[in-house]
N, C-alpha and C positions, 0 to 999 in steps of 0.2 A: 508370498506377500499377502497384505490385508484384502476384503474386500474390499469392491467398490464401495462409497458411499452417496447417498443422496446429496451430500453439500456438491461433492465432485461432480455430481450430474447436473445439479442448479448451477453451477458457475460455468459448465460446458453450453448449457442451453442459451445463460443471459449472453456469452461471447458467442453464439450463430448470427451471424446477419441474420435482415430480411432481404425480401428481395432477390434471393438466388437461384438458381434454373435447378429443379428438384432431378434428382438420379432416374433410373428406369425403374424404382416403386412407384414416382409419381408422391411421395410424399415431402410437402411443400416446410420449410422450416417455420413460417408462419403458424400452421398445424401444430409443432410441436412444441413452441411459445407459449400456445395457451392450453395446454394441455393440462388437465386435470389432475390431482392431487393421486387418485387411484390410477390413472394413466402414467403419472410419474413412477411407482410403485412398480407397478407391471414390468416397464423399459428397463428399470434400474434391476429386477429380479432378471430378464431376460440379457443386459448386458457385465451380468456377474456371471451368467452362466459360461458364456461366452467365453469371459476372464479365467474362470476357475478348470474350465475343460480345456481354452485353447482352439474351441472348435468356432469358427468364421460363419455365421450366414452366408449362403450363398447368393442373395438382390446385396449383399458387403461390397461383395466382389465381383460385380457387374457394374460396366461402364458405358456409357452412351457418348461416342466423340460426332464432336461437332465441327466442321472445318471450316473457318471464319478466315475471309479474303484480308491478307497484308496491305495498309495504307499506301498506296499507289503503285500496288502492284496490276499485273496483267492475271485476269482470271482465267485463262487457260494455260497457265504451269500451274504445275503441282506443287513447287516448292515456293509457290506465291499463298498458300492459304495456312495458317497458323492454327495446329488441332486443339480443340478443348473438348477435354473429358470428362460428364457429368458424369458423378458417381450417386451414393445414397446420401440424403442428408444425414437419416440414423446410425450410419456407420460414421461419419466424420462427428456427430456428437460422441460417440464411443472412442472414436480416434481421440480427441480431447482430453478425455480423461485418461487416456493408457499416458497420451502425451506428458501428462503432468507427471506420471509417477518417474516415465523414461528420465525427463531432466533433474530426475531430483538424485539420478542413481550415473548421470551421463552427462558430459559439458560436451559442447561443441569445441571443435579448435579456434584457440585465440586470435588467429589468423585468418578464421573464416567471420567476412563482417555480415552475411546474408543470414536471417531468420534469428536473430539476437535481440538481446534490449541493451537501450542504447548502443547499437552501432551502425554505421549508414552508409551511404555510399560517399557523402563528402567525408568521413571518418577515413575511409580507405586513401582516399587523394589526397585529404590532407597527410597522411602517413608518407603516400610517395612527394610531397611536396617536404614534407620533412629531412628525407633520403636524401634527397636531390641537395636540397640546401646544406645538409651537413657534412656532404661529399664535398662541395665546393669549398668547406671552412678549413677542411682538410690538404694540406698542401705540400708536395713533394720537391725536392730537388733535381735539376735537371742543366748539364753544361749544354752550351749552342754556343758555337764560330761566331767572335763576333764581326760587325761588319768590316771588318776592315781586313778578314780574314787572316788576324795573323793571332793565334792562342783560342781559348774559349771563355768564355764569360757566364756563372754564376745566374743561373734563374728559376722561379720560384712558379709552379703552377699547383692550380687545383682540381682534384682529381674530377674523372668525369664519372658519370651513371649509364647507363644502359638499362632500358626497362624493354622486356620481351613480352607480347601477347600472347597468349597461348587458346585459342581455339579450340572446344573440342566437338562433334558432329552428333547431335541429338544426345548428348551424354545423362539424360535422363531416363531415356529408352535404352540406354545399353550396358546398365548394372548387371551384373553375372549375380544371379540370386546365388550359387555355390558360394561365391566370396562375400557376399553380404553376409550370409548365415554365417561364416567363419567369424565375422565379425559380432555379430551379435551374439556368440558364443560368451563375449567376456563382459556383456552385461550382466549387474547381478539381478537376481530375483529369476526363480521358474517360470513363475506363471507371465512374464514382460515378455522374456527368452522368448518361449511357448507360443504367444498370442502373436508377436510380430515377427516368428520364421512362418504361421500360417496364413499370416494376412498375406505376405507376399504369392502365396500359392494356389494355382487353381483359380485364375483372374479372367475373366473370360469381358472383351469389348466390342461392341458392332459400331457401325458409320452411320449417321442418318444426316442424310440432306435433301432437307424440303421436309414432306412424309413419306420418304423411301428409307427403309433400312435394310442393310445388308448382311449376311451370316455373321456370325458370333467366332469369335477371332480367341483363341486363346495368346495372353500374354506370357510368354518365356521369359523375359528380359525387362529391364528396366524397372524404377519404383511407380507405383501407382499415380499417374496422372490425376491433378484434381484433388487428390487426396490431401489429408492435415499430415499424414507422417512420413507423406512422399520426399518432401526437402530435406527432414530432418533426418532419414537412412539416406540421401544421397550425401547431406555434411558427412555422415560416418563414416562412408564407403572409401570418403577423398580424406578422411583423418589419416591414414598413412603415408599420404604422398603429402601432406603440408608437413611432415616431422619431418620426411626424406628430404625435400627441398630446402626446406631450413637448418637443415642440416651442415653443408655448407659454407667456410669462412667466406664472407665478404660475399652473401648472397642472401637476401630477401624474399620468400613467397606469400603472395596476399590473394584469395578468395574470396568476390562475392557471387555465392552460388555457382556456377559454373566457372562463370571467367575467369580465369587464373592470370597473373599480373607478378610476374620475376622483374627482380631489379637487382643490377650485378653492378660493384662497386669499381672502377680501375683506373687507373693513370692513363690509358690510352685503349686504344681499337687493338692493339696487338694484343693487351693484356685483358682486357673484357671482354673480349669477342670467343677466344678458347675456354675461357671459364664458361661465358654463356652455352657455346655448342658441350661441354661436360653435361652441364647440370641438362639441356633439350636431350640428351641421349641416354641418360637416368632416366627423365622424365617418358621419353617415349618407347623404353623397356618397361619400364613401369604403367603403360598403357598396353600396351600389349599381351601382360598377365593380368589385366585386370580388366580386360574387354573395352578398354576406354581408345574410342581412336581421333588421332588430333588431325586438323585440316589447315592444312597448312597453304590453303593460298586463301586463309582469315585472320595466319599470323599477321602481328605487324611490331617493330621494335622501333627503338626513337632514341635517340643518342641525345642528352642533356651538358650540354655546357656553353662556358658564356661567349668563349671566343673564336672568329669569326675569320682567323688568318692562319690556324694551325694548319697545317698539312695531314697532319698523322689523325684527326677528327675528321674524316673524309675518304677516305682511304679508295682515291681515282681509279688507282689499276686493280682493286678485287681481291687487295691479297687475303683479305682475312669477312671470308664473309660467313655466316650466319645461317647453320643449317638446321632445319627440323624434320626429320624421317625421310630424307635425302633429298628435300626442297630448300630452296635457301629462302630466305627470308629480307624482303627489303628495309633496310636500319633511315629511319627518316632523320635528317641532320641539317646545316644550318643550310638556310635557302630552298629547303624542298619546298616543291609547288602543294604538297598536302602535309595534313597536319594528322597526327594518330590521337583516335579519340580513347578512351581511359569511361568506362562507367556515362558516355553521355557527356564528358567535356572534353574540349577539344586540345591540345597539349604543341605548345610550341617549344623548339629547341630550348631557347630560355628559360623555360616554363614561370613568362609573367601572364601567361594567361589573358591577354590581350585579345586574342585570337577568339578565344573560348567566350569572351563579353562581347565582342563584336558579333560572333553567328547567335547567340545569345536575343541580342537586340533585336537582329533582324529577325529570328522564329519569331520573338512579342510582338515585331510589324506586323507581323501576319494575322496574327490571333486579332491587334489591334482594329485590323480590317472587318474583322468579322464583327468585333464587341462593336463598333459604331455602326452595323446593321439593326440592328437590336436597342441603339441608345438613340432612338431619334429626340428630338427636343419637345413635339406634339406628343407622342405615343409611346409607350415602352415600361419597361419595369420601375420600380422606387425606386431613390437613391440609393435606400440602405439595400433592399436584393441587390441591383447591380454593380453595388460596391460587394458585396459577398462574392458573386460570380468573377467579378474584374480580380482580385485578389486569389481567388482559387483555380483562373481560368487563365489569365494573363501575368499578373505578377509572379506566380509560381513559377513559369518558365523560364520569367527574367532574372529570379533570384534563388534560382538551382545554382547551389556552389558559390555563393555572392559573398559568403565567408573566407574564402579562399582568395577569389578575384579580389577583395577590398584589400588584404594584405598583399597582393604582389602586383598587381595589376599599374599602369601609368595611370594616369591622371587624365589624360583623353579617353580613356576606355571608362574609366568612371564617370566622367561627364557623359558619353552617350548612354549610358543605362542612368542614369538621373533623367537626363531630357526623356528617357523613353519612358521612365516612369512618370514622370509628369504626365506624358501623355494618357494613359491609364488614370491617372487622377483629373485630369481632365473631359474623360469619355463619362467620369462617374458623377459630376458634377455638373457638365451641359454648359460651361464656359467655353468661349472661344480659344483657341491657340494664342491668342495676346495674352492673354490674362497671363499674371507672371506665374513661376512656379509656384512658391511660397504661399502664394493663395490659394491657386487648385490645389495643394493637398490639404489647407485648412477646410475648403470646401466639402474635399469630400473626405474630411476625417480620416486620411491615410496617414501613417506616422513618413517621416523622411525616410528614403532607401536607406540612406548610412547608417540611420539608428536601426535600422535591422540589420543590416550588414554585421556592424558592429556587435551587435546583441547576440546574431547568430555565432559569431565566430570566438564567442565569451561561451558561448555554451556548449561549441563543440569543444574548447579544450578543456571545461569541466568535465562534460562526460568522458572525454581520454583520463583527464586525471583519475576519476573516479573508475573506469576499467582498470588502472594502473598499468598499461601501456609501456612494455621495456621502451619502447622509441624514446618514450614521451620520459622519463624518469635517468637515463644518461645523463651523464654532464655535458654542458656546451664544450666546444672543441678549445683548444688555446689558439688566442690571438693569432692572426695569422702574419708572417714577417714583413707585410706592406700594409697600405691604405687599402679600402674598401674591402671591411669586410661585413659579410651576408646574413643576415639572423634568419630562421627556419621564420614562417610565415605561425607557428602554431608555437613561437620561442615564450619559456616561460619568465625569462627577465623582462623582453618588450612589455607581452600582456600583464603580470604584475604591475610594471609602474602605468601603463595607458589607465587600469582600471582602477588601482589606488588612489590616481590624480582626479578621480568623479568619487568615488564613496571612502576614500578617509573622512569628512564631515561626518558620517554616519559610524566610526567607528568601526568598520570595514576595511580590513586590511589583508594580507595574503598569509600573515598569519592566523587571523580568525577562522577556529573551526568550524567547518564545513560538516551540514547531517549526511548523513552514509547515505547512497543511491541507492534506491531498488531495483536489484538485478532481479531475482523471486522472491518468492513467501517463504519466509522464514517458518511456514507449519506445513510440516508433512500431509501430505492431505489424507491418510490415512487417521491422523490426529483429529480429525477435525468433524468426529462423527458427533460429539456432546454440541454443536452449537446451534442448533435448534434450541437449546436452551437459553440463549440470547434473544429476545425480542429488541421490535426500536419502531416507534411511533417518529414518523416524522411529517404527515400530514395533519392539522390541525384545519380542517375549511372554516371560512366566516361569511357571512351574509355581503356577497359582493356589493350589494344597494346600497349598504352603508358611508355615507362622506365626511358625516361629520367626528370631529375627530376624538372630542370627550364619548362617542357613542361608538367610534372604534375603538377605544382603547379599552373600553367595559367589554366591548364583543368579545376582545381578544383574551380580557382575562376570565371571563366567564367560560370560553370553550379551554383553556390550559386550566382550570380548577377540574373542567370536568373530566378532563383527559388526565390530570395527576390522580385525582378521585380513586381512581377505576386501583391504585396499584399505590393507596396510601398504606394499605396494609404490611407493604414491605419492612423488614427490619431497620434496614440502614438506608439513608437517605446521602445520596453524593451530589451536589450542587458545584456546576463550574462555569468560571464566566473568565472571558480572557479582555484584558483594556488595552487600548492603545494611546499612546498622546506622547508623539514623537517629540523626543525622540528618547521616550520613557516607556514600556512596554510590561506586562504582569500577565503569567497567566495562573490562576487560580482555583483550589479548590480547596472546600469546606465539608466537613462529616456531619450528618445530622441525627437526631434519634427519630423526627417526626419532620414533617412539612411544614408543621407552623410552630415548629419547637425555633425559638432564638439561641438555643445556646450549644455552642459550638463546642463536636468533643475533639476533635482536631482537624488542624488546615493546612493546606500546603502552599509556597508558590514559588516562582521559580523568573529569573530576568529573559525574557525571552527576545532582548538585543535591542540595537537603537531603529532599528527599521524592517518589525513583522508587520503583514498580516492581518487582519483581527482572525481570518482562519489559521493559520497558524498558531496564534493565541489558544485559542480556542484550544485545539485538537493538541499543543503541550500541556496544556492545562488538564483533561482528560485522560492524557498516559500520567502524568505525574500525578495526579491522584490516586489513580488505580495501582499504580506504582507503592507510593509512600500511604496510604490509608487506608486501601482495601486489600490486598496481596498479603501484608503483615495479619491479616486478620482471616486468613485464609482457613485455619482449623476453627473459628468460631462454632459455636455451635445453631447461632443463626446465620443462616446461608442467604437470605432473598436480598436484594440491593435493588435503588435505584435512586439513576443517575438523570439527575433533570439541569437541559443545558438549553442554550437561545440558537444554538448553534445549528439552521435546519441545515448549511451545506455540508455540516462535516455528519450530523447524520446518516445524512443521502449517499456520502462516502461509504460510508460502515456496512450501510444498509446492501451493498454489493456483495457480502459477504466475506468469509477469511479469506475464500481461495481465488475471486479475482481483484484484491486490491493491488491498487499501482502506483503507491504510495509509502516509505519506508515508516514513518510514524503511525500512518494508520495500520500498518501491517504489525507495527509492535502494541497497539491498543487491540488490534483481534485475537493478538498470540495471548495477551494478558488475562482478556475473557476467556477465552478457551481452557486458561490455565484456573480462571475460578469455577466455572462450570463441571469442568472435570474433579474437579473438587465436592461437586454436587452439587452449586449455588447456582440459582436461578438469578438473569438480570433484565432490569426492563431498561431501554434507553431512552427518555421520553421528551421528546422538542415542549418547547412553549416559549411565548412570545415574549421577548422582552419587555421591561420597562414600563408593564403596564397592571403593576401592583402584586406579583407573585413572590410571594414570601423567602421560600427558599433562592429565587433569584435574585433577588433585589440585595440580601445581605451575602452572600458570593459577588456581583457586581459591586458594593458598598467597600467590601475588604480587597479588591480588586483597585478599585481607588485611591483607597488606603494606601496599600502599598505600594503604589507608583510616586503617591506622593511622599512620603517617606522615606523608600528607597531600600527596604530592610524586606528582604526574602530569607524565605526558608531553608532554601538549596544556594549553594554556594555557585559561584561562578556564571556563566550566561549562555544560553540553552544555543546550542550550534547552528551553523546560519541555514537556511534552507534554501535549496539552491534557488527556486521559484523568488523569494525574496531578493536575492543577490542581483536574478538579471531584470527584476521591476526597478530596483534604486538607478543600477545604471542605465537602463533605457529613459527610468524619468530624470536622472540627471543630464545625460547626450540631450534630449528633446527640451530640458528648458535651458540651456547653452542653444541651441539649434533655435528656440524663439527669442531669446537676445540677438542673436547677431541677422536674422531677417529686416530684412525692409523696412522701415517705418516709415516711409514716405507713399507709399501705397494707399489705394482708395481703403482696400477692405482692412487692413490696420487700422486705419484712424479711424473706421465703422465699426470692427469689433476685435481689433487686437489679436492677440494668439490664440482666442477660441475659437477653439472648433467649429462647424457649423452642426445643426442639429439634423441629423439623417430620418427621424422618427413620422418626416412628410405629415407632420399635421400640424394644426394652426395653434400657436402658444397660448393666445388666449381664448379663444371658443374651441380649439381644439379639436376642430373640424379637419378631414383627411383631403389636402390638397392633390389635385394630379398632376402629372409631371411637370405640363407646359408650365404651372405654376410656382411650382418649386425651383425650374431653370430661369426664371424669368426673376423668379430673388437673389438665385444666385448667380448672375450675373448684372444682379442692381449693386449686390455688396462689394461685387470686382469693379464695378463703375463701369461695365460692360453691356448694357443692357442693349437690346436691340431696337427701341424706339430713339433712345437719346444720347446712347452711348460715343457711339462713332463722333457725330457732330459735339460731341460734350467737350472731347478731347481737343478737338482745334483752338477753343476757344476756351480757355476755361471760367474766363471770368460771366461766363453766362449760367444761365439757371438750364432746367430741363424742358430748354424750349429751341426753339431757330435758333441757330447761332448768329444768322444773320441780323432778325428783330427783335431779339433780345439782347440788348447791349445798353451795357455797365454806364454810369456818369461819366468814368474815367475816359471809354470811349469815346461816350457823345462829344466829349470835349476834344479829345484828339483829333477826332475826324474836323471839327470846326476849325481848328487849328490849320488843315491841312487843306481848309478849301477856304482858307481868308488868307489872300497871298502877302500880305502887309502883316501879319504872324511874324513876331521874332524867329530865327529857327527855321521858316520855312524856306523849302526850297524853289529859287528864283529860272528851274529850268520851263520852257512853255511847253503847253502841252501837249505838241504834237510833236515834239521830241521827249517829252516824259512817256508818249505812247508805243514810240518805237524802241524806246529803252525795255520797255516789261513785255515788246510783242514777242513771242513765241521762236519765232524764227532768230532772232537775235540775242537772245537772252544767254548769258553763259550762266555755265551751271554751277551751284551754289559749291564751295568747297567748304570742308572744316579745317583747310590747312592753317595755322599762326601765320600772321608778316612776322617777318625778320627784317630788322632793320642794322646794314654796315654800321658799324660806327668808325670805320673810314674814310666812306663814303658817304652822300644822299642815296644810296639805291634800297629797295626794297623789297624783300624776295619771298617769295611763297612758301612756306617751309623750311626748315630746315638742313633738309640734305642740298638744299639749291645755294643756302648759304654756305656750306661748306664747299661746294664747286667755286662760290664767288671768289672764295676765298684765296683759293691755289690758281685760280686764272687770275686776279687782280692785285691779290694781297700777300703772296707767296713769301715775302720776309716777314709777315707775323704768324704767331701760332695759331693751329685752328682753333675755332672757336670752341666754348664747352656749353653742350647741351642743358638747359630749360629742364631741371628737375625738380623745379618748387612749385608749387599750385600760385596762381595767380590771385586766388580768391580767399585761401584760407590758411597759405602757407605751409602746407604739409610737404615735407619731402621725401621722393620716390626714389625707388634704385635706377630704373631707367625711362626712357622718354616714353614707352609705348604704356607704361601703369600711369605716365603722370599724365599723357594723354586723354589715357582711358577716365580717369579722376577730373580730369578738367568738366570734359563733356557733361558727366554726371553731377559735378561738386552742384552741392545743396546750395552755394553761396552765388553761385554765376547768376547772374539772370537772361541769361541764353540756354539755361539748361533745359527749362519747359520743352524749348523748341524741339531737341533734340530727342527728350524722353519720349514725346509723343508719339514717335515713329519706332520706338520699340517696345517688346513685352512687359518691361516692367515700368511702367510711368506712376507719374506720382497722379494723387487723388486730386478729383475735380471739385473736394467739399470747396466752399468760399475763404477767403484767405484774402487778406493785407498784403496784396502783390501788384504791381502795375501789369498795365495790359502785354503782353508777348509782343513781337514782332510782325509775329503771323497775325495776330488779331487785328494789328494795325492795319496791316496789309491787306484782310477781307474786309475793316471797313471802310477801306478808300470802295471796295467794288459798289456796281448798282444792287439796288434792293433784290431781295429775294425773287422768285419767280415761284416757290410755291406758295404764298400767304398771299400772292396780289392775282 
């Protein structure tokens, strides 16, 4: 193979963290960040050496393990502390780059979802969520006696799943390096072969805990601990046994990393349970030659189907049970007291995942306890950090797999992980538990769970699409011969029309092409030695002092002259500017002879859809230039270019170089340069500021506008969706359906409507940085929650932000006068020392919300409705029962049943008993001033005596 080259070392150094515990050199990755140009040189000669002999440093191959105590284990077992293996950091940047050359000559198995791009752990579960549901759609035939026991009777089920755990015991420590080598035999390249049969060899690791370390332990076995190519020869090792396995009619095997996860397809316990023990004793023959041993009391199996009355899904007397290396293995089925988890979620017979939302919520209780440590209302972090930490710390856990649970899950299970995220938006914003939901996430700028749920579960089945996924690409099952039938949770008919119904306005449909994913770089990184020949300016500084704006915009164009200046000498000049003006979009470029030359020697541009980006824009704009104006001009005999764009994010992309881009456009605008450089063209890429008088930009922007107006592009047809774009349209279409149908009877509504609140914790207009207490203290003024006036605000609303008591309305004053001048039309003629024992304490019956009902065969009058229908059959027994109150009282709306119209009554905007009611839950309406008479309750405190704190 080729040498190394330095780009391959630049992009192994910019991907080392910081941050990480140096090997037993002692040399810190920090260290080699800012390593020097000639220091670069050195590394890169000394790990060619490496490469081209094969021969390993021996600090490569030294390991320092650390043994770090398990979360709530007992630190006297040994099998309670969890070993980590510092190695060298200068081997693991070596590691990197052998690693690129390894995957450009080696894929992993499509079945292994661990150390891939785009594939995840909810990738895998939605795969057995997909299993599982298609099994079901699938339905066999089956005679049963019927009751009357005399013939058989015709029935229709759907088959069931069986999914096996497979366990295996340190399987990273017990690689047989003989059978690794065999394997690494059939990679090509020598010098790959070579380097990584000797990395495994001659591995020597000691123990240190505290500052004691203990002899030097040669490693026999296993892939290097810690290391970057340790996972990646363990994926290889297990490539045999995922072909064996799947090998198989009517059997599935799926890996992440170790865990192996079998799913067997069968009509019953008698018929999947002998396939299952075939495939365990393949399986553990093929552990056995290959030094892998499995532990079989960490198996665990689960038996998926939906009903609850079979006999044969149960299987009481034992006939068919479930062996692994002569352990049998416990099959979880419907009613067992535990649930088998899968990757970290928890899997019920059904698999609605009910289960898995519910210990879900409760983990986020926990975390919740701890973030309200930390969030007091005096002291504590910004809104906006501990909305970063709350979202990274807390939401994380609640919405691991939440793609999954939002398609199968019930409806109470969704409801608690909403309440529980509220809560979380609520810790982040210093509102009370009243405050309604709707607000606390406006507060603290959190989007709704659903519109992430929703968003997530739109983007794992792009990325399935985009891996191409046999699962995912079968056809649906046919119809099944009864009602109810099942659609996979990840079905491409559902999410087509769910997602069509928000972005057809946009011209977005399931047939709009989609741009190719980036699984890697499309450039050998061997290819990639000429790009040193690519320069890219993308800092441009200005005089931060500057405010005024005619005197920024001179700043701006004075430092982009002098920075074009430097590199006017260039032959060809490429100007691109990309516009948006939805739902009209253009991305453009222009050839130039000079920088202040007007005249154009040709232009490109291209539709680049009804809802990009302006990055996006931008960065089509830049391949289709270099594409159609410079590539065609590629044997010129002048070579120098450059390319002056507004664009500094998509620079800062670039600027990562060819071999870590993680982006498919930007990876074909690097292949493009490479491919003119190689040609011998030098190019410069050089930022400058828009809009602020720059020649070359301003007529690239000018024909940029042109053509959006007009409508008349270069390139035929409309540049392919980007998937980044796709799941922006529909997250901003969910989230403004999601602030139509909120509240509008709420305080912080009618105070600021669906915006957001500002997290930036300084004051709008002087612009001075508030601290907490006063940031919680607004925002629980805009909830109408505040804690001087709040509380009392609510009893009364026709008051201002004062006593509730001595602040009262005319309407009041009046009333009260009404009620203490007893010759009052209206009033009540009872005295008052029987109006006293009426409201005393002791005798007071308690308020109901029941309705009277009143006979109309009688004068009687009954408390609710279920009392009238007892009236009825004790009294009235030759009429029919009565038929239940399903219209609003107030606004005539009609319900399906009494508990909605109920529910509707209490709340209806029209009642005016509703204040009463709202007041006493989370979401009440706002106490601004309003055209309302005084409440009941306000009547009622102001019959009481005067206040006792104002006097």
């Amino acid at each position: 193979m080729h040498l190394l080259i330095i780009t391959e070392l630049l992009a192994a150094l910019r991907n080392t963290p910081y941050g990480k515990a140096p090997g037993p050199d002692e040399v810190y990755s920090e260290a080699l960040r800012h390593i020097s140009s000639k220091g670069l040189r050195f590394l890169l000669r000394c790990v060619n050496h490496s490469w081209t002999t094969g021969t390993i440093p021996a600090e490569w191959r030294r390991a320092t393990i650390v043994p770090l105590l398990k979360p709530g284990k007992s630190p006297e077992l040994l099998e309670s502390y969890r070993p980590i293996s510092l190695t060298s950091i200068v081997s693991k940047v070596a590691e990197k780059m052998v690693l690129k050359r390894l995957l450009w000559v080696w894929t992993p198995h499509p079945h292994q979802y661990a150390y891939r791009s785009m594939r995840t752990t909810t990738m895998q579960l939605a795969h057995l969520g997909h299993e599982v549901e298609h099994n079901r759609n699938h339905y066999f035939k089956v005679n049963l006696p019927k009751k009357s026991g005399i013939g058989n009777q015709l029935h229709y089920r759907p088959h069931r799943t069986l999914l096996v755990l497979v366990d295996f015991s340190k399987a990273f420590d017990s690689i047989d390096h003989r059978v690794l080598s065999r394997l690494l035999a059939n990679i090509p390249g020598v010098n790959c072969r070579r380097w990584l049969r000797n990395f495994l060899c001659g591995r020597y690791a000691k123990k240190r805990v505290g500052n004691r370390h203990s002899d030097r332990r040669p490693m026999l076995r296993g892939v290097p601990q810690g290391s970057v190519l340790g996972t990646y020869l363990f994926s290889l090792y297990v490539h045999p046994l995922l072909n064996l396995l799947n090998s198989f009619a009517g059997v599935t095997a799926d890996m992440y990393a170790d865990d192996l996860s079998i799913i067997v397809k069968g009509q019953s316990r008698e018929d999947a349970i002998p396939t299952a023990n075939m495939v365990l004793k393949k399986l553990h023959a093929w552990s056995q030659e290959n030094g892998l041993a499995i532990n079989p009391s960490k198996c665990e199996a689960a038996w998926f189907t939906l009903s609850t009355h079979t006999d044969s899904d149960y299987d009481r007397e034992g006939k068919w049970p479930l062996v692994v290396a002569g352990c049998e293995i416990p099959v979880m089925t419907m009613g067992a007291s535990r649930t088998t988890k899968l990757l970290g979620m928890d899997l019920d017979p059904r698999l609605t995942l009910n289960v898995a939302a519910s210990k879900q919520c409760a983990a986020t209780s926990q975390r919740i306890s701890q973030l309200r440590c930390i969030a007091h209302k005096e002291a504590g972090p910004s809104p906006y950090d501990l909305r970063t930490f709350v979202i990274g710390y807390g939401a994380s856990k609640l919405r691991y797999g939440s793609e999954l649970i939002w398609a199968v899950a019930t409806d109470s299970a969704k409801n608690e992980m909403q309440r529980t995220y509220a809560t979380l938006a609520r810790i982040v914003s210093g509102v009370p538990s009243t405050v309604d939901p709707e607000s606390a996430l406006l507060e603290a700028n959190m989007p709704p769970l659903h519109v992430l749920c929703l968003r997530a579960r739109l983007s794992i089945f792009e990325n399935t699409r985009a891996c191409q996924m046999d699962w995912m690409r079968r056809p649906p099952p046919e119809p099944p011969p009864r009602a109810g039938f099942r659609i996979s949770p990840l079905s491409r008919d559902e999410l087509y029309a769910f997602v069509d119904a928000y972005t057809k306005d946009y011209g977005i449909t399931q047939s709009s092409p989609r741009e190719e994913r980036f699984f890697r770089s499309s450039i050998p990184p061997w290819f990639a030695a000429s790009a040193h020949r690519v320069t890219i300016g993308v800092e441009l500084p200005i005089d931060p002092s500057i405010t005024d704006e005619e005197e920024l915009t001179r700043e701006k164009r004075r430092v982009s002259e002098e920075a074009l200046a430097l590199h006017s000498h260039r032959s060809w000049i490429l100007a691109t500017d990309g516009g948006v003006d939805v739902p009209k979009s253009a991305g453009v470029g222009i050839l130039l002879s000079s920088l202040n030359s007007s005249e154009i020697i040709e232009k490109a541009s291209i539709n680049c859809g009804a809802r990009p980006c302006s990055y996006r824009t931008e960065s089509r704009a830049l391949l289709l230039a270099l594409e159609k104006l410079i590539v065609p001009r590629i044997r010129h005999r002048h070579k120098t270019l450059l390319v002056v764009t507004d664009s500094q994010s998509l620079l800062a992309a670039l600027n990562k170089g060819p071999l870590s881009q993680t982006d498919w456009t930007e990876d074909q605008i690097r292949q493009r340069l490479l491919t003119l450089t190689c040609a011998g063209w030098s190019v410069r890429l050089q930022f400058c500021y828009g809009h602020c008088g720059i020649h070359a930009n301003e007529l690239a922007d000018q024909h940029a506008t042109q053509t959006m107006e007009t409508g008349q592009y270069t390139e035929q047809g409309i540049a392919p969706l980007w998937h980044t774009d796709l799941l922006t349209c529909f997250t901003t279409q969910l989230t403004n359906k999601w602030c139509s149908t909120i509240r509008q009877d709420t305080h912080r509504y009618l105070l600021c409507g669906t915006r957001p609140s500002d997290l930036s914790g300084k004051d709008l207009i002087t612009q001075e940085v508030l601290h907490r207490q006063e940031l919680i203290h607004l925002a629980r003024a805009r909830c109408g929650e505040p804690e001087l006036w709040g509380r009392p605000y609510w009893a009364v609303r026709d008051c201002t932000n004062q006593c509730r008591f001595c602040n009262i309305s005319p309407e009041q004053s009046a009333y009260m006068r009404s009620n203490n001048d007893p010759t009052a039309p209206g009033t009540d003629t009872v005295p008052p020392s029987a109006r006293d024992e009426d409201v005393s304490p002791v005798r007071r019956r308690t308020v109901t919300r029941r309705r009277k009902q009143k006979c109309p065969y009688c004068d009687s009058t009954l408390t609710g409705f279920s009392n009238l229908v007892s009236h009825y059959r004790s009294f009235h027994p030759e009429h029919p029962p009565p038929l239940p109150e399903l219209k609003c009282d107030f606004c005539d709306i009609v319900f399906p049943t009494r508990r909605s119209t109920a529910q509707h009554r209490n709340r209806c905007a029209h009642s005016p008993e509703a204040n009463r009611h709202r007041n006493r839950s989370a979401g009440r309406r706002s106490p601004l001033p309003q055209d309302r008479p005084a409440s009941p309750r306000a009547r009622q405190l102001a019959r009481r005596r005067p206040c006792t704190i104002c006097f």
